[in-house]
Short mmCIF file of the C-alpha atoms (twelve columns), coordinates in Angstrom:
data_MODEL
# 
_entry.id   MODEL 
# 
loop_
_atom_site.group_PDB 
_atom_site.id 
_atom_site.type_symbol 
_atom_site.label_atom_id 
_atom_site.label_alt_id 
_atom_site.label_comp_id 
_atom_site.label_asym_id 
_atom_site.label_seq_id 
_atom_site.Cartn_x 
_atom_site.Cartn_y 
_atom_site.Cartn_z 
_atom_site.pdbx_PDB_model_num 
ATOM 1  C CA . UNK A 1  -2.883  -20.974 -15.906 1 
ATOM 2  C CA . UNK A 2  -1.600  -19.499 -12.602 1 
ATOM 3  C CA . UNK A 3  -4.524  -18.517 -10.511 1 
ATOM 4  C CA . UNK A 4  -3.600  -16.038 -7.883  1 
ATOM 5  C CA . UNK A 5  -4.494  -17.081 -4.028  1 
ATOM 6  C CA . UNK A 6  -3.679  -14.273 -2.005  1 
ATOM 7  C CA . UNK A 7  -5.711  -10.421 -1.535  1 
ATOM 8  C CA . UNK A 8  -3.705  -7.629  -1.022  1 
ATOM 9  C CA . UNK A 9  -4.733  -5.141  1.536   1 
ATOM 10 C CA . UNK A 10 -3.075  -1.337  1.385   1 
ATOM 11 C CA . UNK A 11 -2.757  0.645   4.280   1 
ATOM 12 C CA . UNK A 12 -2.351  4.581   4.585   1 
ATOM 13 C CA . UNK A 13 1.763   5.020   5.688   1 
ATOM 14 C CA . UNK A 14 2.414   5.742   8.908   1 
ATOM 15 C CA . UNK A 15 3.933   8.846   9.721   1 
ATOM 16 C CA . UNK A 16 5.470   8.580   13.088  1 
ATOM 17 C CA . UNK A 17 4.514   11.307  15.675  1 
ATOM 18 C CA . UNK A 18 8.617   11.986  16.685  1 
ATOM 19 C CA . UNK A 19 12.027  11.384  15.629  1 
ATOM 20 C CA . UNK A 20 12.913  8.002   16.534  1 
ATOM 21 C CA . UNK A 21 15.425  5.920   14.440  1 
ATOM 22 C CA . UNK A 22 14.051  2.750   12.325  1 
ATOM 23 C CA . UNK A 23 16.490  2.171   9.760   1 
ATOM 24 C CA . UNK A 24 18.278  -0.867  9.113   1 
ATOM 25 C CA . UNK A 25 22.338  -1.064  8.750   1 
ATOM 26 C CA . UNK A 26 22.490  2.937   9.380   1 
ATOM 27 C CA . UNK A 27 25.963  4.231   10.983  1 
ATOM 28 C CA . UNK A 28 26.690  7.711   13.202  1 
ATOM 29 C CA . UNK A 29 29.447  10.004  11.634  1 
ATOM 30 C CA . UNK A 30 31.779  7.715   13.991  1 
ATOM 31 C CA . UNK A 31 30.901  5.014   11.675  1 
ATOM 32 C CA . UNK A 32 29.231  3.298   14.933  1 
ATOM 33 C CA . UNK A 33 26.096  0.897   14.144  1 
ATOM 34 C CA . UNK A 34 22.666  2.879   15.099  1 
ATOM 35 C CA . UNK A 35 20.092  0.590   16.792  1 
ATOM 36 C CA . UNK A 36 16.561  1.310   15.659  1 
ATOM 37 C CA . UNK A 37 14.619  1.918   18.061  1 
ATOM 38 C CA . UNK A 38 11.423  -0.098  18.342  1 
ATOM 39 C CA . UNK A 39 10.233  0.354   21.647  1 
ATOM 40 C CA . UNK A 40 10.171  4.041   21.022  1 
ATOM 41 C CA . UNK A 41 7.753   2.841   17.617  1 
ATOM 42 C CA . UNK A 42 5.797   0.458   19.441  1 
ATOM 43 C CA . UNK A 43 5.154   2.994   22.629  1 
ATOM 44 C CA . UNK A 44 4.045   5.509   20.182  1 
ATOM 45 C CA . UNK A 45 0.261   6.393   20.779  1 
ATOM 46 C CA . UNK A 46 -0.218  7.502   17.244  1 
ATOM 47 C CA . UNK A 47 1.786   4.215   15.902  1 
ATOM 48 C CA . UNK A 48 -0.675  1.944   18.319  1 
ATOM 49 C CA . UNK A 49 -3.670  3.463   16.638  1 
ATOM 50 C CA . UNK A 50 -2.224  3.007   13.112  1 
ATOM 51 C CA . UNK A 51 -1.567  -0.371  13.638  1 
ATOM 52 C CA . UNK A 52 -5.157  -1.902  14.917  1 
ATOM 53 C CA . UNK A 53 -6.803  -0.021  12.726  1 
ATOM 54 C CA . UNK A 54 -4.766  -1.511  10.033  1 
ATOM 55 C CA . UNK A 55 -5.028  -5.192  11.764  1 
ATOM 56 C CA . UNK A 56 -8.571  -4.175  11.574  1 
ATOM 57 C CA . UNK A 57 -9.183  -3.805  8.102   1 
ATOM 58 C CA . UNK A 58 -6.994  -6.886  7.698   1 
ATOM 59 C CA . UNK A 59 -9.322  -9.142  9.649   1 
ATOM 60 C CA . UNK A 60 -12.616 -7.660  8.208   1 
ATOM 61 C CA . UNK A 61 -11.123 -8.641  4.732   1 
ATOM 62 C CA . UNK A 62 -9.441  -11.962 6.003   1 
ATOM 63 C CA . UNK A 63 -12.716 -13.034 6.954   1 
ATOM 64 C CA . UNK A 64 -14.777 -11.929 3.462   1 
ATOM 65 C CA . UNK A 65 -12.134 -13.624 1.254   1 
ATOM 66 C CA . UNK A 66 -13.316 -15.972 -1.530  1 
ATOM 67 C CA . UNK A 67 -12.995 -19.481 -1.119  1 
ATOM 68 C CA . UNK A 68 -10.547 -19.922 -3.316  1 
ATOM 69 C CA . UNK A 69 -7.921  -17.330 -1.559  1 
ATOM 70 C CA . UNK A 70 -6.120  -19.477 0.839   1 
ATOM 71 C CA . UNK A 71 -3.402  -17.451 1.918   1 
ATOM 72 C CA . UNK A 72 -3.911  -13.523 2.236   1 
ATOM 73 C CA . UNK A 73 -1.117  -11.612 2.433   1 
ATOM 74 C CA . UNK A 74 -0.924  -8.285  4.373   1 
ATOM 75 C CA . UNK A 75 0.518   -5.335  3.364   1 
# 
């Protein structure tokens, strides 16, 4: 029998406060590679609350998982 070990924990999705770029392997109308841009994301006010709240939850439930979970995966 496979016994699960890991607790999944959901988080509300972020909606980011402005138009930055994230996506991965997206091209202009020149056909030129678009960077995402992450320090836009990670400077975002909205994105930094988001994120420890979410880390938050994470460690609160890190810390009341079973004994037999030994590798809790975040989502």
């Amino acid at each position: 029998m496979n016994v699960p070990r890991s607790v999944y924990i959901q988080s509300e999705q972020f909606v980011p406060s402005s138009g930055y770029h994230l996506a991965l392997r997206a091209y202009d109308a020149n056909g030129d590679y678009m960077y995402p841009d992450w320090n836009s994301l990670l400077n975002d006010p909205d994105y930094t609350i988001w994120n420890d709240e979410r880390m938050d939850a994470y460690n609160i439930e890190s810390s009341n998982a079973p004994a037999w979970c030994t590798d809790p995966q975040f989502g």
